[in-house]
C-alpha positions as CSV (number, residue, x, y, z in Angstrom):
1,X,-140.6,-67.4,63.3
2,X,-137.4,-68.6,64.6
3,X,-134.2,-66.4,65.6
4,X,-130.7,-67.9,65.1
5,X,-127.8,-66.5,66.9
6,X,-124.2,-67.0,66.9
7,X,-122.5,-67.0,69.8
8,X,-118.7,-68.2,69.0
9,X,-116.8,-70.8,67.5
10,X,-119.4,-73.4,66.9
11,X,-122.1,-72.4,69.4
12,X,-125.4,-71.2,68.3
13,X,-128.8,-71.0,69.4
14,X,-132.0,-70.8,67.7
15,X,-135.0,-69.4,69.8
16,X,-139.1,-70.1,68.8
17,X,-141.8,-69.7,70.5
18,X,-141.5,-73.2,72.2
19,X,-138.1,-71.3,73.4
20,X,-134.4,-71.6,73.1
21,X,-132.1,-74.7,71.8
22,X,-128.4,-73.8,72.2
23,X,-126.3,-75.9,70.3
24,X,-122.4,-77.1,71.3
25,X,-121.3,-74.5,74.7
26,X,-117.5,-75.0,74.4
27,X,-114.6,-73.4,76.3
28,X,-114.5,-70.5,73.4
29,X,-117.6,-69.1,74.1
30,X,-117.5,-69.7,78.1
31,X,-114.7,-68.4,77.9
32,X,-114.9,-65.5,75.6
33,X,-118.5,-64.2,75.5
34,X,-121.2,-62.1,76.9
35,X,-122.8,-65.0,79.1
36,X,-125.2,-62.6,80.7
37,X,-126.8,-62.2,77.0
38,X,-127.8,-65.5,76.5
39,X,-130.6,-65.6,78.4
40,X,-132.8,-69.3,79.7
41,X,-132.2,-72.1,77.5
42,X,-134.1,-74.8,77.2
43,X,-132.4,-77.5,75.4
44,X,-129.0,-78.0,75.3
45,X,-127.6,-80.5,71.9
46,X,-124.4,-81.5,71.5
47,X,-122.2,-82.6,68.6
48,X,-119.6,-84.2,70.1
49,X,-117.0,-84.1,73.3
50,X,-114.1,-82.0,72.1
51,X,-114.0,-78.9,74.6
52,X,-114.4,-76.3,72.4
53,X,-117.5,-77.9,71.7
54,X,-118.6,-79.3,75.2
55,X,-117.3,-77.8,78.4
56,X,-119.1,-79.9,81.3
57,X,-118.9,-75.9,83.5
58,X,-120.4,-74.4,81.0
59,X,-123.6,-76.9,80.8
60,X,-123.3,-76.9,84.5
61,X,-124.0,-72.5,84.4
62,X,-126.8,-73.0,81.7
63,X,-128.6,-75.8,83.8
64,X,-128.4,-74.0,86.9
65,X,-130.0,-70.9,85.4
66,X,-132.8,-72.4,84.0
67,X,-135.6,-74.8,84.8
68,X,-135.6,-78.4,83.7
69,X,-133.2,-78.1,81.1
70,X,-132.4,-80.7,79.2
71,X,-129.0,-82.1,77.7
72,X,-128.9,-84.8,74.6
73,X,-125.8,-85.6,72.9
74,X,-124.3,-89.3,72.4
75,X,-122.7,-91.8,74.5
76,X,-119.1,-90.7,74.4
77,X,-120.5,-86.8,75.6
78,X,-123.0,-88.4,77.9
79,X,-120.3,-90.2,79.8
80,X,-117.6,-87.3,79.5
81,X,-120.6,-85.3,81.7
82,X,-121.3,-88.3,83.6
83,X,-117.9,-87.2,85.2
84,X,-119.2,-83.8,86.5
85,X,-122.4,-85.4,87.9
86,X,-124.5,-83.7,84.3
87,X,-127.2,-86.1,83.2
88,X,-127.4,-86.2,79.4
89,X,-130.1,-88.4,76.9
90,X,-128.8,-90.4,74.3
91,X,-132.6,-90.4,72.7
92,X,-133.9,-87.7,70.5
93,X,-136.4,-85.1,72.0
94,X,-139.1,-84.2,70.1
95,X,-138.7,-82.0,66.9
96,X,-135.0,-83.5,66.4
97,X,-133.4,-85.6,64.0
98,X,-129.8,-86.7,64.0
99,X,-127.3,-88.7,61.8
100,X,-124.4,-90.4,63.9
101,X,-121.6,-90.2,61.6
102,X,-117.6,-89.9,62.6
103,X,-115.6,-86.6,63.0
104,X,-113.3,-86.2,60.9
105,X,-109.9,-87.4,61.3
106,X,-108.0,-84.7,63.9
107,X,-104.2,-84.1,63.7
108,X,-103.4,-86.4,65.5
109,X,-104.9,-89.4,64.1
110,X,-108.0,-89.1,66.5
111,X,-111.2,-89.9,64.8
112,X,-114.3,-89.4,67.5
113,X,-118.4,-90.1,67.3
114,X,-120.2,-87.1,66.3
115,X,-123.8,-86.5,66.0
116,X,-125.1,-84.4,63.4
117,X,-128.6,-82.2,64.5
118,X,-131.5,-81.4,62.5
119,X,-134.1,-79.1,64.7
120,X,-137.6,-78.6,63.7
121,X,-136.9,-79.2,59.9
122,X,-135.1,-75.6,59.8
123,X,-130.8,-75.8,61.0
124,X,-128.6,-78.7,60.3
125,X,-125.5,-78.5,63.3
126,X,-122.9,-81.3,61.7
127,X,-120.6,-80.3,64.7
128,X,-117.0,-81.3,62.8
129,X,-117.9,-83.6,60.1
130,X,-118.4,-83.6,56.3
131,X,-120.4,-86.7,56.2
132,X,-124.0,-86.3,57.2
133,X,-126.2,-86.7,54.3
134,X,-128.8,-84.3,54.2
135,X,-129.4,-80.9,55.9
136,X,-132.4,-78.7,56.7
137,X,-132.9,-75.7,54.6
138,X,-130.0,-73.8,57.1
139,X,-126.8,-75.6,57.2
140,X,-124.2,-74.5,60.0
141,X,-121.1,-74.4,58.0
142,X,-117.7,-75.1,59.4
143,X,-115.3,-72.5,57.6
144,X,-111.6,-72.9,59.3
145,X,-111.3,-76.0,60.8
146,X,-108.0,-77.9,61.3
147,X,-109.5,-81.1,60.3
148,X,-110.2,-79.8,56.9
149,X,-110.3,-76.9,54.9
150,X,-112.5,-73.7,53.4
151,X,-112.0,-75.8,50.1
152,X,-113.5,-79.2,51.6
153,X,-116.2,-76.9,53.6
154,X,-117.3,-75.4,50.3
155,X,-117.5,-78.5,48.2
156,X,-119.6,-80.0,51.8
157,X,-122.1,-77.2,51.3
158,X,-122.6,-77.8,47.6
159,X,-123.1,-81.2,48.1
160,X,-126.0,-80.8,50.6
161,X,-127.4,-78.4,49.1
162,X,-128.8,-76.2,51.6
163,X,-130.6,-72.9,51.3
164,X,-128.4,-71.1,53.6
165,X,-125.7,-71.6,55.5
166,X,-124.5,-69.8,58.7
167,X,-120.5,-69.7,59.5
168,X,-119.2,-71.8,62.3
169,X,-115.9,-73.2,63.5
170,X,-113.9,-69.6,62.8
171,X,-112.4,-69.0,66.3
172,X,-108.4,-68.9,65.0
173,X,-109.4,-66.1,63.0
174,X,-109.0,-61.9,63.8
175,X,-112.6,-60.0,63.1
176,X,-110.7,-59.1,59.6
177,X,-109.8,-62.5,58.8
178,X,-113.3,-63.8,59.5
179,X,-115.1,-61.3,57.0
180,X,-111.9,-62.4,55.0
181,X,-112.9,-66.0,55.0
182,X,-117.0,-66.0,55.0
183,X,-117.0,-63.2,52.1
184,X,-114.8,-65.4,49.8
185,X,-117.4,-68.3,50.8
186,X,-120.2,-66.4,50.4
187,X,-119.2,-65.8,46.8
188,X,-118.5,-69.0,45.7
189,X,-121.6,-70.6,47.4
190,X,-123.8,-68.0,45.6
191,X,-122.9,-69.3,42.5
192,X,-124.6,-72.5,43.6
193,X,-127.7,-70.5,44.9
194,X,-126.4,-71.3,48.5
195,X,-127.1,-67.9,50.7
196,X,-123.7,-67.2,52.9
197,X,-125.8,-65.5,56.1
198,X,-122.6,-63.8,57.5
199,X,-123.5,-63.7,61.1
200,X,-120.2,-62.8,63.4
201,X,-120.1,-64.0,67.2
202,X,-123.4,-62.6,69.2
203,X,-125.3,-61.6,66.0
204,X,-128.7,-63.2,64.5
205,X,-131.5,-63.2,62.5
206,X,-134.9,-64.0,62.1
207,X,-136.4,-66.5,59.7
């Protein structure tokens, strides 16, 4: 059994009994969350180096409480953590797949690397991009994202196909606004026999 828990924004972490792989800690949740509940993590993957999805203190407080905990990502993140003296491996660990695809185009014009994670066959991460290609049975879905929309988001899940999805990427939205969003998503994506698992910041569930 494995326990997937939202934490905020974009980060999540999925625990097993081979322990705890935390996925993207960004300035939202360092910022806004109950730290104390995370407990050790193990693994640390990350999608890509904006700082709501990377935030070099935040890898710097899970490494410190933990023991030999390791951080994989790709080149641009490795050498964004390089700067704060945070070692972080380009390869795959065990268990983990990826698809290195581009984020999609930002405001203002940007258009970063972004590694898409598949852990032991269960939870696609795609971090901020619509083009990875396949997806494990859970899909972490981005729902309000200012490189795209609810729309594209929808249409992303359909196409992959997934057997769940779990909300990510909501952080601009009040509490109401948030069950606003994921219910109307949740409706439509049932309609394609996609399960919506509406899981707000710090809650989980066990598959």
């Amino acid at each position: 059994m494995s326990t997937i828990r939202r934490l905020t924004n974009s980060c999540l972490s999925v625990t097993d009994g081979s322990g705890t792989t935390l996925f993207d800690p960004g300035f939202f949740t360092f910022g806004e969350f109950d730290l104390s509940t995370i407990g050790e993590v193990q693994r640390i993957l990350i999608t890509h180096e904006h700082g709501d999805h990377v935030k070099p203190e935040f890898v710097q407080w899970l490494i410190d409480r933990g023991t030999d905990v390791a951080v994989h990502s790709n080149q641009a993140v490795a050498d964004l953590l390089a700067k704060s003296d945070i070692e972080a491996s380009v390869a795959l660990p065990a268990g983990v797949s990826a698809e290195d695809v581009l984020h999609e185009v930002v405001p203002t014009g940007a258009q970063p690397t972004n590694r898409s994670f598949t852990i032991d066959g269960l939870l696609t991460h795609p971090g901020d991009s619509y083009q990875p290609t396949t997806t494990a049975p859970i899909l972490a879905l981005p729902l309000l994202v200012p490189w795209g929309s609810t729309t594209e988001s929808v249409g992303f899940a359909r196409r992959l196909a997934p057997q769940q999805v779990v909300p990510i990427h909501d952080f601009y939205l009040s509490e109401s606004g948030r069950g606003f969003i994921t219910g109307m998503a949740k409706s439509v994506l049932a309609e394609d026999g996609v399960e919506l698992v509406a899981l707000d910041w710090g809650e989980s569930y066990t598959v």
